[in-house]
N, C-alpha and C positions, 0 to 999 in steps of 0.2 A: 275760560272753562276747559276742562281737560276732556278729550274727543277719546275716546276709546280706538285702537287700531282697528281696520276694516275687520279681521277675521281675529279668532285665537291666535294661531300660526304668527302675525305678526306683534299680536300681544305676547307671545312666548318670548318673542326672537326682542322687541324691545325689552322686555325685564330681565332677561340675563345679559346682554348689552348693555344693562345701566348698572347691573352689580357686578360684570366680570370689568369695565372697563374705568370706571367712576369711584372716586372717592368721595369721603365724607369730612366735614372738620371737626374735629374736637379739641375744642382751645386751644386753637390754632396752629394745630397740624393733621397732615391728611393722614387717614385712616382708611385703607382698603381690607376688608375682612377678607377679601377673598387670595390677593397677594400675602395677607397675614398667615393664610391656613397652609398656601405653600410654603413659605418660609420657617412655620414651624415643624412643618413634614419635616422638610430635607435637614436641618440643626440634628432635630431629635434621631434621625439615620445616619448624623455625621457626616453633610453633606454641606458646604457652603451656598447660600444666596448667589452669588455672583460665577458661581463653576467652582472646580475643584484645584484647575491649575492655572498655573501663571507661567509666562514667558519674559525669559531676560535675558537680553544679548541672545538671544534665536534661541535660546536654550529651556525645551518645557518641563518644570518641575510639578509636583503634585506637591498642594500645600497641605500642612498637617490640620487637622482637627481632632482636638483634644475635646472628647464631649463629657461634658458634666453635668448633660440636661437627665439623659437615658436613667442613671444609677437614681437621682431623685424625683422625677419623675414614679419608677417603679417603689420608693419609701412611699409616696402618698397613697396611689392604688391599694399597698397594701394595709395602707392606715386607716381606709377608705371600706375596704372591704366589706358587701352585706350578702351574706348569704341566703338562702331559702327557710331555711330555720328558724330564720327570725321574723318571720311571718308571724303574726297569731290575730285571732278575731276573737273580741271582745262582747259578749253579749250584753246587752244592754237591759232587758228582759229577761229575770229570772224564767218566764212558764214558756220561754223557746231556747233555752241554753243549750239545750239538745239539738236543737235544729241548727244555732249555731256554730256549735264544736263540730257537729258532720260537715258543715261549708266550707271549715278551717281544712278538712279533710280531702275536700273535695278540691279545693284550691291548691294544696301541696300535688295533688296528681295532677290538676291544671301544669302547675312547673313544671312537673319531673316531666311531664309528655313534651310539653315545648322546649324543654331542655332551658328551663330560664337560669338555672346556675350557672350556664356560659354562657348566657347573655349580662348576666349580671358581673360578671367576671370582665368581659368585654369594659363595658359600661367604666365601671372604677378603673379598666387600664386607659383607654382612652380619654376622660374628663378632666386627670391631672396635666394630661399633655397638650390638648388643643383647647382648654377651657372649657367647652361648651360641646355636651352632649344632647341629642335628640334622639328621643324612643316614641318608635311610632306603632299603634294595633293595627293588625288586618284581622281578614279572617281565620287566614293559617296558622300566623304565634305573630309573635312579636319582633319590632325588626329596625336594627338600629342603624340612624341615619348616616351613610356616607357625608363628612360633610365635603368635601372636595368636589361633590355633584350636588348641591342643596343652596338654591340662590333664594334669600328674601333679603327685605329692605335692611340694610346693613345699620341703620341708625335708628330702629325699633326697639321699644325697650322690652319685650319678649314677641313671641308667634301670634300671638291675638291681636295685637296691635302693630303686626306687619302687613303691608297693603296686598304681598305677595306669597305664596310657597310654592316653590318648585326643585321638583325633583327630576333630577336625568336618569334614565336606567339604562344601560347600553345589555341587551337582550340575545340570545343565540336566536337563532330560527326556529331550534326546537322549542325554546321557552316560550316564543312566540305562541307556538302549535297548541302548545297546551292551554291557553287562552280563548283558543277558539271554540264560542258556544258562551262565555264569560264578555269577551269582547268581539266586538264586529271589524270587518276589512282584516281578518289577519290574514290569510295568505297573499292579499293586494298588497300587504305594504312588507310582507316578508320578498315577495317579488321588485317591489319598487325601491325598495331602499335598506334594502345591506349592504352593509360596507366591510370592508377587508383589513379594515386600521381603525386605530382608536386611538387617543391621549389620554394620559394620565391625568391631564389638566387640560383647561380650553386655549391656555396662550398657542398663537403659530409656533413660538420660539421650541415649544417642546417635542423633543423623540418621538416619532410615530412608533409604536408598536406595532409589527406585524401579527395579526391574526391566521391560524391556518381556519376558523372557523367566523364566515360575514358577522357580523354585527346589526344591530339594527336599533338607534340610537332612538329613544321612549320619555317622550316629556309629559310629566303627571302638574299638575296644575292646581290649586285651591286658593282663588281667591272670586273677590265678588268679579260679577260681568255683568253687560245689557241682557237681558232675557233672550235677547232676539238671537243671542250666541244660542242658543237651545231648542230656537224656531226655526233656524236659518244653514242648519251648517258648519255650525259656529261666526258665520259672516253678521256685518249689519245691515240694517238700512238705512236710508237718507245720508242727513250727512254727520250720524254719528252721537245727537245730541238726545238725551233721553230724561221723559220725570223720573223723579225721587222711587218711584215705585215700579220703575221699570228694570230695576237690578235686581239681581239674584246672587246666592252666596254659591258656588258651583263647585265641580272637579272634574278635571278632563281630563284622559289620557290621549295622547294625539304625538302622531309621529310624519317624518317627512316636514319639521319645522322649518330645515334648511333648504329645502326642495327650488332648485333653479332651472329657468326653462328657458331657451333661448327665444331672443324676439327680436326684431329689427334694432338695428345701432341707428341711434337719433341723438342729441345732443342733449337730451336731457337726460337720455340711457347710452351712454359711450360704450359701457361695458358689452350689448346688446344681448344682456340676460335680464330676467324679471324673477321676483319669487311667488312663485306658484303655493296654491293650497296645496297642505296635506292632507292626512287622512286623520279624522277623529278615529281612534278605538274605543271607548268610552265614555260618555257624559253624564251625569248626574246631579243634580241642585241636593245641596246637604245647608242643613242649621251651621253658622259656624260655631258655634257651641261645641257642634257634633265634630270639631275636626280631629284627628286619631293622634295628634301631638302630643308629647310633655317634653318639656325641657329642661335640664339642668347647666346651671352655672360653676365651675371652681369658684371665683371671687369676679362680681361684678362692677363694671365699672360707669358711668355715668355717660353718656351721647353714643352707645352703639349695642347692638345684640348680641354680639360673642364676649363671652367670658374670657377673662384672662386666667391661665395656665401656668404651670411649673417652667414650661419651656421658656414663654415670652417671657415670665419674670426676671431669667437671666440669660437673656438676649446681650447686655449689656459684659455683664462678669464672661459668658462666652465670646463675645469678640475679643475682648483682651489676652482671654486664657487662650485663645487662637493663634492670638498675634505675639505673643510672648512666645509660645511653644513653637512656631515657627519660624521666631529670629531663631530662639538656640538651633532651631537642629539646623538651618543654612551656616549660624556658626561653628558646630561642631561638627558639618561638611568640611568646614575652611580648615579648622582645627586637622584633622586626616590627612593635611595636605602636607609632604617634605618638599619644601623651598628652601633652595640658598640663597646667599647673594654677596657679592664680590664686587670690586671698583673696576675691575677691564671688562675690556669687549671681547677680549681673546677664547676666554672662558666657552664651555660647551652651553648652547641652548635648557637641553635638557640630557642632563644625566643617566636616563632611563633609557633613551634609544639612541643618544650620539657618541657613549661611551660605552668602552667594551671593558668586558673581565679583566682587570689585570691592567688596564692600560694606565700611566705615569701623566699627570694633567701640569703643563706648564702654565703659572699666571702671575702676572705680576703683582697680584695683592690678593691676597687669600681665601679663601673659602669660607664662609659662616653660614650653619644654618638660621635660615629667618624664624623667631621665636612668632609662632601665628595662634598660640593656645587660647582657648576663651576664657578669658580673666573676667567675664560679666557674669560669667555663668550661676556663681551664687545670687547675685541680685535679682537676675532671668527669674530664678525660682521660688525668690523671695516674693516677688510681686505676683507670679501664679500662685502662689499659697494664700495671698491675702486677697484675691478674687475666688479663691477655692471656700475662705474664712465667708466671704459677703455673698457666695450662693448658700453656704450654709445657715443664716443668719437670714437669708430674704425666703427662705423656702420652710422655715423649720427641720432640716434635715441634720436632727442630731445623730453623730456616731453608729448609738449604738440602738437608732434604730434602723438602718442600714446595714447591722452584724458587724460591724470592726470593731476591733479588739481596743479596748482602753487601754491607756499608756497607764505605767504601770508604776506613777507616781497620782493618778487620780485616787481619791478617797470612793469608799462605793457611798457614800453619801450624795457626792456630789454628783455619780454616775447619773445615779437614780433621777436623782432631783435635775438633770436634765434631758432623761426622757421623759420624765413623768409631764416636765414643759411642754416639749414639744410632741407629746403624743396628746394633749390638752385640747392644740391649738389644732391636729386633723382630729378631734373631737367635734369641734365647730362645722368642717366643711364634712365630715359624715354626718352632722344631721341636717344638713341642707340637701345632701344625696338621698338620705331617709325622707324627707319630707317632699319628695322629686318621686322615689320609688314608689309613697304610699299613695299620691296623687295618681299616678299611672293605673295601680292595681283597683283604687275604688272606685274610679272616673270610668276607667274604659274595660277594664277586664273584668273585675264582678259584676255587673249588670249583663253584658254580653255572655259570661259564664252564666248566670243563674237565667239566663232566657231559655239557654239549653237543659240545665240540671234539671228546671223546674216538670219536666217529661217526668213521667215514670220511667225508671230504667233500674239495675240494679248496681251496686256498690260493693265492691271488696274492699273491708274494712279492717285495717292492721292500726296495730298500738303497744304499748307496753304491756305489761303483767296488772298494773290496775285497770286502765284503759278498757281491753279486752275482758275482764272479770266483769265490771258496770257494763258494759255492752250486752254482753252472754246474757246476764242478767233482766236487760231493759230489753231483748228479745224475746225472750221467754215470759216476761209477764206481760206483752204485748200478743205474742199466739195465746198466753191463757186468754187474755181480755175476749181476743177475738172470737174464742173457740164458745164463752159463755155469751157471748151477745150472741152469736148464730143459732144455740142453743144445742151446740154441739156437744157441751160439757156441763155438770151440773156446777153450784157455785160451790165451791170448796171452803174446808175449814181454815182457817189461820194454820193448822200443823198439818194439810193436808196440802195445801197452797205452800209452805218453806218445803216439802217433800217432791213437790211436781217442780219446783224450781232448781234443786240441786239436782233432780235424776234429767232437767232438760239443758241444763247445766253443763253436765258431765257430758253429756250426748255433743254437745257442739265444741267444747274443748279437742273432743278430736278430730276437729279441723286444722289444728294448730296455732298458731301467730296470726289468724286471718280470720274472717268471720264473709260472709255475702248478705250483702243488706239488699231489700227490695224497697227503693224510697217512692213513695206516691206523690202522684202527680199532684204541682203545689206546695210541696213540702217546707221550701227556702223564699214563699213567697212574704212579703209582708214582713220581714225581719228586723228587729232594732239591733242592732252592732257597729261598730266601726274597727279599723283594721291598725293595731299596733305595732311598730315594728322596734324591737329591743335593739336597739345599737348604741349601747352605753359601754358596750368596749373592755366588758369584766374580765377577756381572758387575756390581756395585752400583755401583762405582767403575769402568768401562770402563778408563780412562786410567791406572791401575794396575796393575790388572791385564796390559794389555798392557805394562807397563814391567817388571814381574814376571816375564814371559813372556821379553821379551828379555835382562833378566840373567842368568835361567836356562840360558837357550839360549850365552848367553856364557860360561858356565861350564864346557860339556860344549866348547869350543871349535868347536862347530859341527857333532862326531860325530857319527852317529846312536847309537842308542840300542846296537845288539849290536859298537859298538867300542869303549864304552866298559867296564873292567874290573870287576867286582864290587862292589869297594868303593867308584868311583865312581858307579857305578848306585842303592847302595845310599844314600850322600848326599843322590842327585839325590829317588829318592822320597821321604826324610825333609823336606826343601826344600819342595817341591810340596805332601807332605800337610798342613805349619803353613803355607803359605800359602792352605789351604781348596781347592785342586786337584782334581778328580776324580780318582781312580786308574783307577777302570773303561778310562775313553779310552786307557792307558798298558800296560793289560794284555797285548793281543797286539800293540801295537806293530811287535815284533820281527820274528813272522813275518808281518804285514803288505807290509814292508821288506823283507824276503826275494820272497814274493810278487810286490812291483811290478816288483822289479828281473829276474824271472824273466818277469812280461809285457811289459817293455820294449822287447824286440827286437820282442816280436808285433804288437805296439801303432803300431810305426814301419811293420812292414811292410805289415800292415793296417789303412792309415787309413781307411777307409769301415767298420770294424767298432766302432773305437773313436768314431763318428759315433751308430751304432746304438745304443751301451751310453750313450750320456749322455741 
């Protein structure tokens, strides 16, 4: 049965010890995710596995690397792409649509303040590269996982069902400082363990960076423990063995995991150091349910938790295209070279420093230059072109969605028809990214969002020209209401009531583009919606699309939307939705239409209002 280690500290120090040093097998070969995530760092910055140069006859050269990961890599990211925009909240209840579409409201400021459009940017650059990204919530914004410091069980088939998570944080002092009052022991252990150097990675093998500011290396923790980790110190008791219901699901930040202390030299301890406890700065028992994870995959593969990647895909095609581009250019070193050669000995060494201007060379058998040209050289390039061919073909990375220019014997038939392929196929892995993003925002950001919204507070509320018209609107017959429940106001006539609504109207249009809402407490409580997110990819092809646009449009012959009959409406939306369409934009259409044409008289009349509202 498996003994848990004395303290956390040494439960720390065995779980990244068994993921930084240990493999896994997967049909029967080893698999290190954490060597994998190196290896595809340095590929993707044009960096060899094994170093950059080589030495021959004492002589060190720098070998070439020709990278073909970078250029397709960046085709996916951007094929991958989801913006902020593409957010929208679905009401599911007609009598809260309103309380709905304010959340949708209030979640696009959520973004814009956490700045989630570069994180979302981040997100699609890095998931075609290293496979597998993780987004994680705090309480600040949102905040995505370093994976080169991020150790869990490497053969897990997602985070729920890994026995581990931990996270390194290497921390300034001052970051530290700001913790204090949040976390306990911080100036103990800003005193006890800063360090002056850090790695990039945990191998010894790797460059120390010099710091001019200490460090102070921060391990965050979530998985289950003994309780007694919580009663104790994080220590045990006895000797380690515990019931079923003596675990807990936890999180711990604790620093000082490598902390060594010297102690007498004995032969069980040669070294005559020991590893001493650190210091907890935080602990906590959480649900794991509640953990702040989401994950996404590129393309998943069976016995391990990292995704695979544009880069590892052609691991293969780049070793070759390395190694091909590297004969040529030592052969087209050789090639530079003027060599002669002759049958005596008599002859000068080299002709460059043993002969002078002008000097007459006696020999008894002639001079020839040695022909050293690289006659492989078409071949060289013939077989990086056909590794160039099978990164294109194992990646999806046609042409021209990359921007290079078609040869100028393709048909645009056949252009098309092979981007439309292969932007088909990052159709697929954006909506595995889409169904990653909408997990993240309904799991952990709206509930956490609407704990707060649901206060009273007030709302600056911007929209378009109908938008803000229904707004202005749904304000003003909300202070009427108010004003005759209080009995402030008498009840008005129906032509009394359309008169108090244009003159309160008119009054808040000169606010501009913006309106200030006062939402009461409760307002977002109790809501049926769910969160959709349009990533169907309609503008990939601009000049389609709008060709799409106008066929459509010439079909309804021009009508709007409430004169055409039922069964043509019902056409027109089947049309729209196989050509990938939004429906949303289409939904209230109608009374939209109704609406303008209801403020068009007001509009002409009052043209310094309509000035105000744009």
């Amino acid at each position: 049965m498996y003994q848990y280690p004395e303290n956390i500290f040494a439960c720390i120090r065995q779980e990244r010890q068994d993921f930084l040093d240990n493999s896994i097998d997967i049909a029967g070969f080893p698999f290190s995710q954490y060597k994998n995530i190196q290896k595809i760092h340095r590929y993707h910055n044009s960096h060899y596995n094994d170093g950059d140069y080589e030495t021959i006859r004492e002589i060190t050269r720098k070998k070439v690397f020709w990278n073909i990961t970078k250029r397709r890599a960046t085709i996916a990211s951007k094929q991958i792409d989801i913006d902020t925009k593409d957010f929208l909240l679905i009401s599911e209840n007609p009598a809260t649509d309103f309380n709905v579409h304010l959340l949708e409201k209030e979640l696009k400021v959520w973004m814009k303040k956490h700045k989630f459009s570069k994180i979302l940017n981040q997100l699609s650059d890095e998931l075609p590269i290293y496979g597998s990204v993780v987004l994680r919530s705090t309480k600040e914004a949102p905040e995505i996982i370093d994976l080169r410091k991020f150790f869990c069980e490497q053969a897990a088939e997602n985070l729920k069902k890994s026995r581990y998570k931990i996270i390194k944080h290497e921390m300034t002092p001052e970051a530290m400082r700001e913790m204090d009052g949040s976390w306990k022991n911080v100036r103990q252990a800003v005193n006890d363990f800063a360090i002056t150097s850090t790695r990039s990675y945990e191998d010894d093998g790797q460059l120390n960076i010099e710091n001019t500011t200490p460090i102070i290396e921060v391990y965050e923790r979530f998985a289950e423990v003994p309780a007694a980790y919580f009663e104790n110190e994080g220590n045990v008791i006895g000797d380690g063995s515990y019931a079923d219901d003596d675990y807990v699901y936890g999180r711990f930040i604790v620093c000082g995991v490598d902390n060594l202390k010297p102690t007498e030299i004995t032969t069980q301890n040669p070294t005559g150091q020991y590893h001493a406890p650190g210091i907890i700065l935080f602990s906590e028992q959480i649900k794991k349910k509640d953990d702040p994870f989401k994950e996404c995959h590129f393309r998943k593969t069976k016995g391990r938790w990292q995704g695979v990647g544009i880069v590892e895909d052609l691991y293969e095609p780049q070793r070759m295209i390395n190694k091909t581009k590297d004969q040529e250019d030592k052969a087209q070193e050789l090639a530079s070279l003027i060599l002669f050669q002759t049958a005596t000995d008599m002859a000068a060494k080299n002709v460059l420093s043993d002969v002078g201007n002008g000097e007459i060379l006696k020999a008894q058998a002639p001079f020839n230059r040695l022909d050293n040209s690289n006659r492989a050289l078409p071949e060289m390039q013939k077989i990086a072109q056909a590794y160039e061919l099978l990164a294109d073909l194992n990646t999806f990375s046609a042409d021209q969605l990359g921007g290079k220019e078609s040869p100028a014997s393709a048909t645009l038939g056949a252009i098309q028809l092979q981007a439309n392929t292969s932007a088909s196929v990052f159709d697929y892995f954006k909506e595995n990214f889409g169904i990653f993003l909408n997990e993240f925002v309904t799991d952990l950001v709206l509930p956490e969002m609407e704990s707060k919204i649901n206060m009273q507070h007030f709302f600056r509320y911007t929209g378009d020209l109908m938008e803000m018209d229904r707004m202005r609107e749904k304000v003003v017959k909300g202070y009427i209401r108010k004003q005759i429940l209080e009995g402030k106001m008498d009840i008005p006539t129906p032509d009394e009531l359309e008169v108090l609504i244009k003159d309160w109207k008119r009054l808040y249009a000169k606010q501009g583009s913006h309106i200030w809402l006062e939402v009461q407490k409760e307002f977002f409580k109790n809501l049926s919606y769910y969160l959709s997110l349009e990533v169907t990819g309609e503008g990939k092809d601009v000049q389609s699309w709008l060709n799409n646009l106008v066929n459509v449009y010439k079909l309804t012959g021009g009508q709007p939307l409430q004169a055409l009959n039922p069964f043509a409406k019902r056409i027109l939306f089947k049309i729209l939705s196989a050509m990938g369409m939004s429906m949303s934009e289409l939904e209230n259409a109608e009374s939209e239409t109704d609406q303008a044409q209801g403020m068009l008289p007001q509009m002409q009349a009052q043209p310094q209002m309509q000035g105000a509202m744009q």
